[in-house]
N, C-alpha and C positions, 0 to 999 in steps of 0.2 A: 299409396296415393300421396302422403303428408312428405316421402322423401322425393318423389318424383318434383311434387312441389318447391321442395326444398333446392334439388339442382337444377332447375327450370325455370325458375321464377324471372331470376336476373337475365337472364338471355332473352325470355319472352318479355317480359314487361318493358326494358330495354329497347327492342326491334320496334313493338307498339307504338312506345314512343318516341323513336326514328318515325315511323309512320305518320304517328298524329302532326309530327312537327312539318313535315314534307307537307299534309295535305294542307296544313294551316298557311302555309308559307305562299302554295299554288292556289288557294281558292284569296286570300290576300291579294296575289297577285292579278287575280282574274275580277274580282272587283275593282281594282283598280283601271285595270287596262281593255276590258272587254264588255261592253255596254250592254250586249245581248243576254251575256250570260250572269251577268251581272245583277239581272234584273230578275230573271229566274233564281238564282240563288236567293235575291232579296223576300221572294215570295216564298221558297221554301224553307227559309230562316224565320218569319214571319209566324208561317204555319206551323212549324215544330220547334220550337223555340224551347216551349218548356220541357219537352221529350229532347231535346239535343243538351240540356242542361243537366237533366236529372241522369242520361249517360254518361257525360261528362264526369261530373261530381262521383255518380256512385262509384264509375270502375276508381278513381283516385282517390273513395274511402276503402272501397274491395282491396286496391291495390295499398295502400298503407298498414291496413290490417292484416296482410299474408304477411307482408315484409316482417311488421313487430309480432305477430303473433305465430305462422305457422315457420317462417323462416328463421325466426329467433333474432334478428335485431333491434337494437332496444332504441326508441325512440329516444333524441338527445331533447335537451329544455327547448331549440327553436323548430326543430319537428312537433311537438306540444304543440308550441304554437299559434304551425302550420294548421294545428285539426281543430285546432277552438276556430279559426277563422274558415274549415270546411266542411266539418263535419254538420252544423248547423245548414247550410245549406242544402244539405239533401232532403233535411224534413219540409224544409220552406219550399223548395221545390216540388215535392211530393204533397204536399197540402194542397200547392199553386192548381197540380195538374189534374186534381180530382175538383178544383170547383174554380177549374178554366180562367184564372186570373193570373194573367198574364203580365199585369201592375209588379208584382214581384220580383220583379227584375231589378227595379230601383233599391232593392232591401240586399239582395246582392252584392250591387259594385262594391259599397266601401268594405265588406268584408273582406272580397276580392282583391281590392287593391292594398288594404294591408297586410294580408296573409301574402301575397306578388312580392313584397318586399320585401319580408321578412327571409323569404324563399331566394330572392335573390341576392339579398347578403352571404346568405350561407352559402348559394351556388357560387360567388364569387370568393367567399374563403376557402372553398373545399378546391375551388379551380387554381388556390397559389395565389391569393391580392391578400394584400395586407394592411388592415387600417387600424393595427393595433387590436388592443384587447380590449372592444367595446364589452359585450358579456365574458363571462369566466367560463364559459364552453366554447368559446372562439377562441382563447388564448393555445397557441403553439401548443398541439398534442392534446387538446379540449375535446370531448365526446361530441360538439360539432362538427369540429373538424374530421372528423375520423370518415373516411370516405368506404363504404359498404359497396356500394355498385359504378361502378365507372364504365359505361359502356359507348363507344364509338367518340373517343377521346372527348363528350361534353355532357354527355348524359347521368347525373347522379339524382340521388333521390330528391333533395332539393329543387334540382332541375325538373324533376316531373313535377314536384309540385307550382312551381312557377307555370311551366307549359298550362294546366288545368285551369290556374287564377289567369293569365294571361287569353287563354278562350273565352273564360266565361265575361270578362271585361269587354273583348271584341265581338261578341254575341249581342252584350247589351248597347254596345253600337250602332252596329249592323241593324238591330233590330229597330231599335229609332231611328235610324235614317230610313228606313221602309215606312215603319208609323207616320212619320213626320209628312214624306211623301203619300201616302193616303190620306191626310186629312185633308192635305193641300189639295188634293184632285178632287173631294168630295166636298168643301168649299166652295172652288169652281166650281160646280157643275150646279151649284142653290144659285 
């Protein structure tokens, strides 16, 4: 199982998130430009928020942990990082959804949004930019730079992790501009 895993991992996790990125991009797009469905998604983001969060999150601690542990790549210092600002989030999440507060969402973004950054420094040195040698893992030939998976010329481990911070950010969105629009209508109607 542990080798099957081992030549598998990159191709499937890879594809996944080809997948995840495509749906992000199309249900993006359908909030934007489709009112109807627009409004249905707002209520099924609403209602499974903290279940859309907590799969989120798990498969991209599941998915980090094969990688370093059963696949054998060694996590570099801004992979670290990366899990101090995700790995936290699964238990706040998993807390969230056993005592239905929903609040927790606010305790998210800014983890979100600095682990997004971090993630995407490194997806843009591993992709060839150059801003110099801010860390001593980014300099030319640096254990950050070292590219493990490259899949569908933009896909690296970085990259997944950006995609993950980058959902959970537009979830908490999403989900307040539904909230926000509930209270408004339940306002009105006193």
């Amino acid at each position: 199982m542990i080798d099957f895993i081992q030549v598998n991992a990159t191709p499937i996790v890879g594809f996944l998130t080809l997948i995840s990125n495509i749906i992000f991009v199309v249900a993006l797009l359908v909030i934007i430009i489709h009112s109807k469905t627009r409004a249905k998604m707002y209520i099924f983001i609403h209602k499974y928020i903290l279940e859309l969060l907590f799969f989120g999150i798990m498969s991209a601690v599941i998915g980090s942990l094969v990688y370093s542990e059963i696949v054998g790549f060694p996590p570099c210092d801004l992979c670290w990082y990366q899990r101090i600002f995700l790995y936290p989030q699964a238990i706040i999440v998993l807390v969230a959804m056993f005592r239905k507060d929903k609040t927790v969402i606010d305790y998210l973004v800014p983890l979100s949004v600095l682990g997004a950054i971090i993630a995407f420094y490194q997806s843009l040195v591993q992709w060839g930019f150059s801003f110099g040698s801010i860390l001593d893992c980014t300099a030319t030939g640096g254990e950050c730079t070292k590219i493990y998976v490259s899949e569908y010329s933009y896909i690296t481990i970085p990259f997944m992790s950006f995609s993950v911070f980058i959902y959970i950010i537009t979830l908490k969105f999403v989900y307040y501009h539904k909230d926000r629009k509930i209270r408004k209508e339940n306002n009105e109607s006193y």
